[in-house]
N, C-alpha and C positions, 0 to 999 in steps of 0.2 A: 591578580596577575593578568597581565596583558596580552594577547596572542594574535602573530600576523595572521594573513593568509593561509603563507604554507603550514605554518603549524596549526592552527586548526585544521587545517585538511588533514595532514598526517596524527592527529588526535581523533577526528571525529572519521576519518574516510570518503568523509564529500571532497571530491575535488575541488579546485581552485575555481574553476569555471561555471561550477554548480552552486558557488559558493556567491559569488559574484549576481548571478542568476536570485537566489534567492533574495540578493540586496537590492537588487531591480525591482523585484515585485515584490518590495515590502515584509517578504516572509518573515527575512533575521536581519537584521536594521543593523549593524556593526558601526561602533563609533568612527571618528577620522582625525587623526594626527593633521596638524596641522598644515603639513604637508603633504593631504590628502590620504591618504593612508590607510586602509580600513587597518585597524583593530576589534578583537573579540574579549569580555571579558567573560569572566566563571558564569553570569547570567546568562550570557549568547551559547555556552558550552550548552548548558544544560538544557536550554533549547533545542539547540542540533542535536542533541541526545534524542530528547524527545523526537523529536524531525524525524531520526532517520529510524525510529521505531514504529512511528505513524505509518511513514512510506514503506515499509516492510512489511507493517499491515493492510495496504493497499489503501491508507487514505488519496487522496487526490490531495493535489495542491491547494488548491482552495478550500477543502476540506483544513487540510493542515494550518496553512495561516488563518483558518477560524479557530483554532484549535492552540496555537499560537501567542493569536491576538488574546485571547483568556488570559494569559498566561502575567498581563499588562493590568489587568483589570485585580479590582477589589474583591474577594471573594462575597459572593452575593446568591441569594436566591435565581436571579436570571442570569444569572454565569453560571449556573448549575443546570438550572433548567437544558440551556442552550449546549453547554457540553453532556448531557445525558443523553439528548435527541442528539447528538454526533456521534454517541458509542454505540446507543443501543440501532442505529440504522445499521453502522461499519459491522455488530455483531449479527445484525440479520444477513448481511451481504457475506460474512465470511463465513458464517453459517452451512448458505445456499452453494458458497465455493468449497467447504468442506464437504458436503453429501455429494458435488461431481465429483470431486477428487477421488474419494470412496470408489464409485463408478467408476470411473476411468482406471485405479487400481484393478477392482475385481476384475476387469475386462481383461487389463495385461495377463492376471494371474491364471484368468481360464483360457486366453487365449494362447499359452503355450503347447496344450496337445493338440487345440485345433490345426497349430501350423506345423507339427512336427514335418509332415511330411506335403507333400503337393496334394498329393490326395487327403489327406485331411482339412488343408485349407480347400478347396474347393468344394467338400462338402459340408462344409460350415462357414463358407462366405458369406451365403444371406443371414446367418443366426449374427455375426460377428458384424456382419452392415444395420441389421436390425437394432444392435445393441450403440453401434456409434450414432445410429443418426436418434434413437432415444436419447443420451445424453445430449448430442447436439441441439432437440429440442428444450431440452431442460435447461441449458444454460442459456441458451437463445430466451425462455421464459423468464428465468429466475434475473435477467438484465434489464430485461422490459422493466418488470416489477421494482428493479432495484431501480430502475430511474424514474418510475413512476412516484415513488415514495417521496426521492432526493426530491 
């Protein structure tokens, strides 16, 4: 089956112009009616499946049309290789996203008696600045490294 535009959009949820977007840079390559036309078939679907599952997991774009591009290929030893070194980086990065998040939860959670009142925040400002600019170094680190690796 065949699918325009809009109906992949309203199938998959990428917009039209997001859609378009990834036909530009290669990402999902959609056929063309003769008449110019993008169309998508069941193989283009289950890409943007994949796509918009990637991007949810905070691939990047180029990440993704590596990830994609595989998808074209024979399955092979270096089609494995090369998508293993893409999951297992994304799983260290989302990792290092999961342990701030953590932190940034317990901060909410204990920061509720510290703000009950004025006087409680104020005498637990520095404990509460102490604790965001900890995380804010952690993430500030954990990006360095995550782009040291990429």
């Amino acid at each position: 089956m065949d699918f325009t535009v809009k109906q992949i959009a309203e199938l998959t949820g990428v917009t039209a112009d997001t859609l378009r977007y990834y036909d530009k840079e290669g990402i999902i390559s959609p056929k063309r009616h003769e008449n110019g036309y993008r169309y998508y078939d069941e193989k283009d679907v289950k890409a943007l499946k994949y796509l918009v599952v990637l991007k949810y997991a905070q691939f990047s774009l180029a990440e993704v049309k590596s990830m994609v591009e595989l998808f074209d290929n024979e399955p092979s030893a270096e089609c494995n290789e090369i998508c293993r070194g893409l999951i297992n980086n994304k799983i260290a990065e989302l990792n290092h996203t999961v342990r701030n998040y953590r932190k940034i939860i317990k901060l909410m959670e204990e920061s509720f008696p510290m703000i009950d009142c004025i006087d409680s925040y104020v005498a637990n400002e520095a404990r509460i600045d102490a604790f965001i600019s900890q995380i804010f170094d952690d993430i500030r680190s954990d990006n360095f490294l995550i782009k040291e690796v990429l």
